[in-house]
N, C-alpha and C positions, 0 to 999 in steps of 0.2 A: 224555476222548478218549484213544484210542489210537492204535500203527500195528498192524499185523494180515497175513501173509505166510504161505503156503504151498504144499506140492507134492504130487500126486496122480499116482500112475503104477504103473497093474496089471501091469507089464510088467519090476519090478525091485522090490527088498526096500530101503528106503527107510531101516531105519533105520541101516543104514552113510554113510548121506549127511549123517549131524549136521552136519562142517563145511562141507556146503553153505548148510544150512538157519541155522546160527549166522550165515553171512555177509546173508543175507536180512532176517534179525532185525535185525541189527545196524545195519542200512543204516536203518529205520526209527527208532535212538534215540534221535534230537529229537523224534518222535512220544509217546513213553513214556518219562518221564528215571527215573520211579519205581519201576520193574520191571519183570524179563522173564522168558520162561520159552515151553519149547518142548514137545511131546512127539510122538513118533514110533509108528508101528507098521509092519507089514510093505508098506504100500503108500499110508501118509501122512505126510503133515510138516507141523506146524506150529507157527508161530512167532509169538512176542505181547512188544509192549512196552507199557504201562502209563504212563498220565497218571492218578495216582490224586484223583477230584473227589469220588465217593462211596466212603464204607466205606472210607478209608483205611487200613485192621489188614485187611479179609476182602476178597473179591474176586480174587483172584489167580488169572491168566490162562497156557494153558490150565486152562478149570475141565472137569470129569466129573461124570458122572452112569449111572447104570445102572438101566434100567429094572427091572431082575428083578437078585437077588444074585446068577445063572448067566448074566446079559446080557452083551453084549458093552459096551464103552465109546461113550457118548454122547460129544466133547469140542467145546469151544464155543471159540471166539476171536471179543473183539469189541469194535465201535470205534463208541464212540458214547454217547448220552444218551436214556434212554427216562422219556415225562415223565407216562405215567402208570403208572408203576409199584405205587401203594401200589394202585388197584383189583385190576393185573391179579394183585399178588400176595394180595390177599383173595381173589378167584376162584380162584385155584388153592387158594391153602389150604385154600378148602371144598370141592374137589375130591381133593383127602386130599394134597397136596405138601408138604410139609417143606421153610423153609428154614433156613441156620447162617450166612448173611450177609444186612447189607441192603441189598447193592450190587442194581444193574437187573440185573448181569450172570446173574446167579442166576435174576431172575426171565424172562431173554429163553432160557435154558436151559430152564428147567422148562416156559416155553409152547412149546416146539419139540416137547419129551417130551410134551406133553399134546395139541397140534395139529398137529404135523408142520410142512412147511412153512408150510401155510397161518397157523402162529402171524405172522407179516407183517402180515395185515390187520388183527392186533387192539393191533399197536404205533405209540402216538403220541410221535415222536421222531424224533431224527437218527441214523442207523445204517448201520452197515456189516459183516455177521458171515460167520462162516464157520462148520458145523456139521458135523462127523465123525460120522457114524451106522453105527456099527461092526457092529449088528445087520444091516442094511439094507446095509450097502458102497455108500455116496452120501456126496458130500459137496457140502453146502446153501449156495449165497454168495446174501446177501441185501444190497440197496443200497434204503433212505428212498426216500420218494416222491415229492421232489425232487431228490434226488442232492445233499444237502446233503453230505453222507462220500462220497471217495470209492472205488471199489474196480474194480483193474484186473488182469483174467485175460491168460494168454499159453495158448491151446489149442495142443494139438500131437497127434499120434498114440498114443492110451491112453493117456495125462497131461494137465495141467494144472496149471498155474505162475499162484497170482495172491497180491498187495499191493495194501495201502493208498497206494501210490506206484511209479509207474514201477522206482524205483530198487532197490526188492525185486526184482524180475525180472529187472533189467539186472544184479543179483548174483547171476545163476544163469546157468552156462554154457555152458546149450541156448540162452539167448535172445542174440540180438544187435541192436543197433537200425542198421536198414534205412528208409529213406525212399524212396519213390518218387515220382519227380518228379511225379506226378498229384498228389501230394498238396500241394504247393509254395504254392495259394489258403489253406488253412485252415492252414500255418505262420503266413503272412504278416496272417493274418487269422484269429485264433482263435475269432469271432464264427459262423464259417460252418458249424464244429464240427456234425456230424449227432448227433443223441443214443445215448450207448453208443459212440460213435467213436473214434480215435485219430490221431494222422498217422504211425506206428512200425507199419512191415509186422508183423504178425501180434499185435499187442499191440492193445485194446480194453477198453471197461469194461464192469461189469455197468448195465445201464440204468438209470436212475432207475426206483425204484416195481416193479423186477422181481427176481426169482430165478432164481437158475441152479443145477440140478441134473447134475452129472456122477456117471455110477456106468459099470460096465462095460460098457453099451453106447455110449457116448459122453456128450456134453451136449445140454442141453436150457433153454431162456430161455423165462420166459413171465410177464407182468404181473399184479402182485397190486393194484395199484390203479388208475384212470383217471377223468381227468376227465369226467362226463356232463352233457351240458347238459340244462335243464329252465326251464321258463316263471319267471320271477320274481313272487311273488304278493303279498312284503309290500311296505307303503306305506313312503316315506319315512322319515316317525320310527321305525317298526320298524326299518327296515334300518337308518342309524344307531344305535340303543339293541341292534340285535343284534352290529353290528361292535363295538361298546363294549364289550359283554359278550363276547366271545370274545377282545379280547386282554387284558381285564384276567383272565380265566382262564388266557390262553397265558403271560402274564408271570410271575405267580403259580407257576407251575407251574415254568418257568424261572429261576425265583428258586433254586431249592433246593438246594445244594453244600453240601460238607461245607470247601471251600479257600475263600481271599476272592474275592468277585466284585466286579463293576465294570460299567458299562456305556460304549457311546462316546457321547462328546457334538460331533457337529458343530455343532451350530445347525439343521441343519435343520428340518421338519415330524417325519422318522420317527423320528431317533434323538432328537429333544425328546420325543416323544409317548413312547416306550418307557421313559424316563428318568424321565418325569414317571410313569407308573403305576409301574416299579422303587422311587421313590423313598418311593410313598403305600404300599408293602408294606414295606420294610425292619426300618424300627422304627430305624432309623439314619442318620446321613447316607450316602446314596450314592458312594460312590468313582466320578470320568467322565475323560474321557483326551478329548482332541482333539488333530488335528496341525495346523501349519503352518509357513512357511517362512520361515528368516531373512530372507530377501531380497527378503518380501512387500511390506512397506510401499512400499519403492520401485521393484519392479517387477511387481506385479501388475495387469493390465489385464482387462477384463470381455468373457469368451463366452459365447455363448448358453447354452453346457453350464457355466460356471463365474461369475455374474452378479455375485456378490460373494465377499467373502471368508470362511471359516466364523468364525476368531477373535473375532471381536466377539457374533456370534450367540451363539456358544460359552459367551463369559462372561456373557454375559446370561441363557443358560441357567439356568446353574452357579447364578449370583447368587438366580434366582426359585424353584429346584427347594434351594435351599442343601445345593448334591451340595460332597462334597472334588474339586478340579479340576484337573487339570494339564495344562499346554499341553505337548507335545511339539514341540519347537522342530527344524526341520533346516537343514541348508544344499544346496545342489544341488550343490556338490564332494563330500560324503558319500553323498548322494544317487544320484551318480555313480558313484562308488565302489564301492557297494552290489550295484549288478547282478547281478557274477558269484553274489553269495551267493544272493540269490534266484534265479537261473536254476538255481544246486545244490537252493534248495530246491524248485523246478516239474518239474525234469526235462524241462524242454522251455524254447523259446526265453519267454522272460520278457516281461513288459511295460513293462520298463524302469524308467523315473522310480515309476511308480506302484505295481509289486513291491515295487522297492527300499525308497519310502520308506515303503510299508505294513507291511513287516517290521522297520523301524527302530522305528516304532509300535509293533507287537507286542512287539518286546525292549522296548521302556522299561516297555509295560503290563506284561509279566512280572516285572519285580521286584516287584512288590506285588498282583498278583493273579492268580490260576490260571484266570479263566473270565470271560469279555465277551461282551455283549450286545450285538448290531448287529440296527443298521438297514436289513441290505439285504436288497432283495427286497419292500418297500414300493412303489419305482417299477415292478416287473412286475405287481404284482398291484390296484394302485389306478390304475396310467398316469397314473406324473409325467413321464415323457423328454421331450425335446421333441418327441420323432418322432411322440408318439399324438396332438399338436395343431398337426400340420404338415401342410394338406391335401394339397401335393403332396407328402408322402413315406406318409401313408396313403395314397395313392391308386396310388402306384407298384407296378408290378409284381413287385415281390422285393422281399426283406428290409430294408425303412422304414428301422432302424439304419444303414444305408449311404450315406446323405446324397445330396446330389450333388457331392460334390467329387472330385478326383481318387482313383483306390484304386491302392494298391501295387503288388497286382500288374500295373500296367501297365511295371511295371523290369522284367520279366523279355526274356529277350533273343527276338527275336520264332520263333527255332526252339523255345523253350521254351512259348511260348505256342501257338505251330502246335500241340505236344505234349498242353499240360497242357489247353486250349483255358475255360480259367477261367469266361468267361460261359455255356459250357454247363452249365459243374458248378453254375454260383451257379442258374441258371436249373432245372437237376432237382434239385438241393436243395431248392430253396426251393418247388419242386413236391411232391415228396414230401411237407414237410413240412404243406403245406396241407390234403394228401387224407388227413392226421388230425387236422386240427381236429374237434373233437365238433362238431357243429352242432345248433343246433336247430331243429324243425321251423317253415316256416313265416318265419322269420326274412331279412331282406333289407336291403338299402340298405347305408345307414352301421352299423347293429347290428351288421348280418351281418361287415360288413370289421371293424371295432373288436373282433369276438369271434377275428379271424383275428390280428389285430396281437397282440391280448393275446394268445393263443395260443405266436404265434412268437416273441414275448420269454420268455417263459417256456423256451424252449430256448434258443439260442446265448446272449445275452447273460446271463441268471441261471446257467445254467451256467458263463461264464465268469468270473463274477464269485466265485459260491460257490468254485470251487477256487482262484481269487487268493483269496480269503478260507482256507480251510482250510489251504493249501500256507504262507503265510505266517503262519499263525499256530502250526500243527503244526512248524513250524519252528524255535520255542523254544519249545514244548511249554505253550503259549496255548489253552483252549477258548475259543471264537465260538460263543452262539448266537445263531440266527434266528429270531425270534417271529414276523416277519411272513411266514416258510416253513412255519408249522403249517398240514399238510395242509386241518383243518378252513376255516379263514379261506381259504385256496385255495378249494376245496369252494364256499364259499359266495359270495366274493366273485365268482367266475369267471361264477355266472347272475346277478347287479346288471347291470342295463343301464347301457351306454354314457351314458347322460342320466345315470344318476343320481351315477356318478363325476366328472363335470364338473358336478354339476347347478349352481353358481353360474360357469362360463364358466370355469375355472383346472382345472388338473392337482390330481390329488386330493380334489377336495371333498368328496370322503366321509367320507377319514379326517380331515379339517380339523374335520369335524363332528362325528364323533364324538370328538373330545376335543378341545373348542373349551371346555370350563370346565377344563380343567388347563394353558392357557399363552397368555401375554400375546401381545396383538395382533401384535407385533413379531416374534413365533417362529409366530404360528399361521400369518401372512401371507406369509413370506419364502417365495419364488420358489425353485426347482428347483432346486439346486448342485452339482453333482457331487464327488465324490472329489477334494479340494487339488493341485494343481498347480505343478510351480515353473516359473514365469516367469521367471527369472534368464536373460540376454542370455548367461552364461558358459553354462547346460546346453545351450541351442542351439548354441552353439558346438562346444561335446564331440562334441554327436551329428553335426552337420556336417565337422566335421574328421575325426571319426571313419570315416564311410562313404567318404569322398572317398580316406581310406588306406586302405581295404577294394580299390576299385575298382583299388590301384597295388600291388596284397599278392599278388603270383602263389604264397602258400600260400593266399591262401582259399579253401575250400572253396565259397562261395556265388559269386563272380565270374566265373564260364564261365556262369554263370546269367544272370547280369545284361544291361540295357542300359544299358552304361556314361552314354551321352549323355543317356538318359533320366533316370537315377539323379542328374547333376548337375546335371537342371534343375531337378527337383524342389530340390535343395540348394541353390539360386539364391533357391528364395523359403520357404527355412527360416522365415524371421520374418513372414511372411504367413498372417491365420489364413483357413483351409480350413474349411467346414463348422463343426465345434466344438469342432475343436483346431488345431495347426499344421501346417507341416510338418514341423517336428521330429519329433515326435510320429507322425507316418507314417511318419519314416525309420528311428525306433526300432527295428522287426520288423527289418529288412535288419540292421543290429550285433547284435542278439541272435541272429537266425538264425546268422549267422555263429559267434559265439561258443559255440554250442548247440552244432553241426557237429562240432568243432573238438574242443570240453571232452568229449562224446559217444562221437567217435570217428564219427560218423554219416557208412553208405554211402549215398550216392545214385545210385539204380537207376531 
């Protein structure tokens, strides 16, 4: 992986702007710790740092190409893993291309040169590129078909300003970050996130599965892949024996680095199953990382969302797949502690406990391995949450994730809420997003809602997960890949009917089945668990005492916002669990907000 930045503007000779563009680069180098390198012309910029995983000696970014010896400059920057590489570079080869490395980078160049944009739909990977077509005066940004990478533009008048992270653009000094209080729901709740959206006036990303062409008549976005629905025709043990068959190919494929890989070992169903097929390909013992928290033994209690604890699962894992293991141990003062850094690495208000202690993770996994395999993205596309087997939250009217317990933004102060008017926005979002569910024809009842839920998780919450997953791993310059985000396995799992993913009454019975001979009863059976939690009595306190001094702090910038009286009832029943977390855990976004504002600089308009 890399980070990946630049500027586009027919309206000024760019390449006097190097130490603009150096600062842009530069902002990205926990992205790329193992190179960098820029190149300009009279009305581009662009800037590349390097995580070198393949072709460690070749690859090096910006790369060129020229169609014709008298052509102008083709130049590529890109940030990503493309997994099937050795076809697409047979195909070209026998199309007469020439290459002098064996990096993907080479090869997502050469199909640009041979397809144009449309090279996109013939790439199976995580990606996020930008393409200078010096012949042509366009320049090509392309984002996966998940939005596994991300990639965020700042348009303006005859320019364009975009990074693999906020923080490139917020190191360019046309851009400024600007919030408007409309936008106040989706700080508070990142969940609510429209796809390609942002909450930073004029800042936005390229969408998932889309391209965006600017050249000198402005920009233009338009989708290179989507979901279609269609009738499901194979029987049971096909559809099992075909999910079998396509992740032992997506792992396989994912295997492949030229740095040490590793995978994560929760205990649970998805990062078992991925670890167990990693581990039948190696030819070595597997390297696995799990976290959990000093202070678990004695203060861990059971939510719906966290039912036991992963460590024991973990080693049980370890013990059966005979992976090398290492428990990643934290405390919640560390944990605590940790915040601001992950909020530096998000560029936006953080998720507290579980940023923090996810990138604590990531640095430990970085001393001994360059590239990790996760598990997430299994609960969108099989429906483990609890929400897809909650009849009254499938049945509710807006976004299921939502629970029914209290939501945040009900602190806000009630002229902000006149303003912002929240339940309108949740209510035509959550509209919108519906009138593009693919549907199929014919389709009704519980199907029809189950194709809408799975639908809608696939937007707010796998999106907000993937960039916690990216941002904290690109953060010490960690690759994460996702097997269970291979397009195909989407593709396919997406027409399996609702029956047949519960088909034995539990969340996931599909994948349960289909690799129900690689893991004992104990890991095949264990129940839904979420991402590790610290329950330590001290991090509630932090985040309690903490907001209460928010409320008394006539610098914050969040507190004119606020209902003070609101905000301390909620901190009344801090230790009270809510839906299927606490309130701590709710009060989190309001500290971080804060802190975002503040470390930012952020106007609110």
């Amino acid at each position: 992986m890399c980070g990946i930045t630049g500027w586009l503007d027919f309206r000024r000779d760019l390449r006097a702007q190097t130490p603009t563009l150096d600062r842009m680069t530069a902002s990205l180098a926990s992205r790329g710790p193992d190179g960098c390198g820029t190149w300009t012309a009279p009305h581009v910029a662009l800037g590349h740092r390097r995580l070198a995983v393949m072709d460690p000696q070749g690859g090096a970014q910006p790369m060129t190409a020229r169609r014709s010896p008298d052509g102008e400059p083709v130049v590529l920057i890109y940030n990503g893993e493309i997994y099937n590489t050795p076809e697409l570079r047979a195909r070209l080869t026998a199309r007469g291309h020439l290459f002098a490395t064996r990096c993907d980078t080479e090869v997502v160049l050469r199909a640009y040169l041979e397809w144009g944009a449309d090279c996109a739909e013939r790439l199976n990977g995580i990606f996020a590129f930008a393409v200078w077509d010096g012949d042509r005066e366009t320049l090509t940004l392309v984002r996966d078909r998940l939005g596994v990478k991300p990639l965020y533009v700042h348009a303006y008048p005859g320019g364009l300003l975009f990074g693999s992270e906020p923080k490139a653009i917020l190191a360019h000094p046309l851009f400024s970050p600007v919030l408007e209080a409309e936008r106040l729901p989706v700080v508070l709740n990142p969940r609510l996130k429209e796809p390609g959206g942002s909450v930073l006036r004029g800042l936005r990303e390229v969408s998932p599965a889309s391209t965006l062409v600017a050249d000198r008549s402005g920009t233009y976005e338009f989708p290179y892949w989507r979901l279609v629905s269609r009738p499901h025709t194979d029987d049971w043990d096909t559809t099992v024996a075909t999910v079998r068959g396509l992740l032992e190919d997506i792992v396989l494929r994912q295997l492949v680095a030229d740095v040490p890989l590793c995978s994560l070992l929760s205990g649970g169903l998805d990062s078992s199953a991925l670890s167990a097929l990693a581990a039948a390909r190696t030819g070595r013992p597997l390297t696995t990382f799990a976290v959990d928290f000093s202070e678990a033994d004695r203060h861990f209690h059971s939510t719906a969302l966290r039912p036991d604890r992963d460590a024991p699962y973990a080693r049980e894992a370890a013990r059966h797949l005979g992976t090398r293991h290492t428990e990643v141990v934290l405390d919640s003062a560390a944990v605590a502690a940790g915040t601001a850094e992950a909020l530096r690495a998000r560029d936006l208000p953080s998720l507290g406990q579980f940023d923090s202690s996810m990138l604590q993770l990531f640095s430990a996994v970085r001393r001994t391995s360059t590239v990790a395999l996760s598990g997430e993205g299994a609960d969108e596309v099989f429906g483990g949450y609890p929400w897809f087997h909650t009849p009254s939250l499938v049945g509710a009217d807006t976004y299921p994730w939502l629970g029914e317990g209290p939501r945040l933004v009900e602190c806000l102060a009630p002229d902000v809420l006149e303003r912002v008017r929240p339940e309108e926005q949740e209510r035509d979002g959550y509209a919108a997003l519906l009138a593009r569910v693919p549907r199929l024809e014919g389709e009704s009842g519980l199907q029809a809602r189950m194709r809408e839920v799975l639908y809608l998780s696939l937007q707010g919450p796998l999106h907000l997960l993937l960039d916690r997953t990216d941002r904290m791993s690109m953060a010490v310059g960690l690759e994460v890949r996702v097997p269970f985000c291979d397009h195909r396995l989407v593709e396919y799992l997406w027409n399996v009917p609702w029956s047949m993913k519960c088909a034995d009454g539990r969340e996931k019975s599909l994948l349960r089945a289909a690799v129900a001979d690689l893991l004992p009863p104990g890991l095949l059976n264990r129940r839904k668990s979420a991402y590790p939690a610290t329950h330590a009595p001290d991090y509630t306190e932090r985040v309690v005492a903490g907001v209460l001094r928010l409320l008394d702090d006539s610098d914050s910038p969040l507190r004119e916002l606020l209902d003070a009286d609101r905000v301390r009832k909620f901190a009344e029943g801090a230790g009270v669990s809510v839906a299927w977390a606490n309130t701590a855990h709710l009060l989190t976004p309001l500290l971080e907000t804060d802190a975002w504002l503040r470390a930012y600089n952020v106007r609110i308009v």
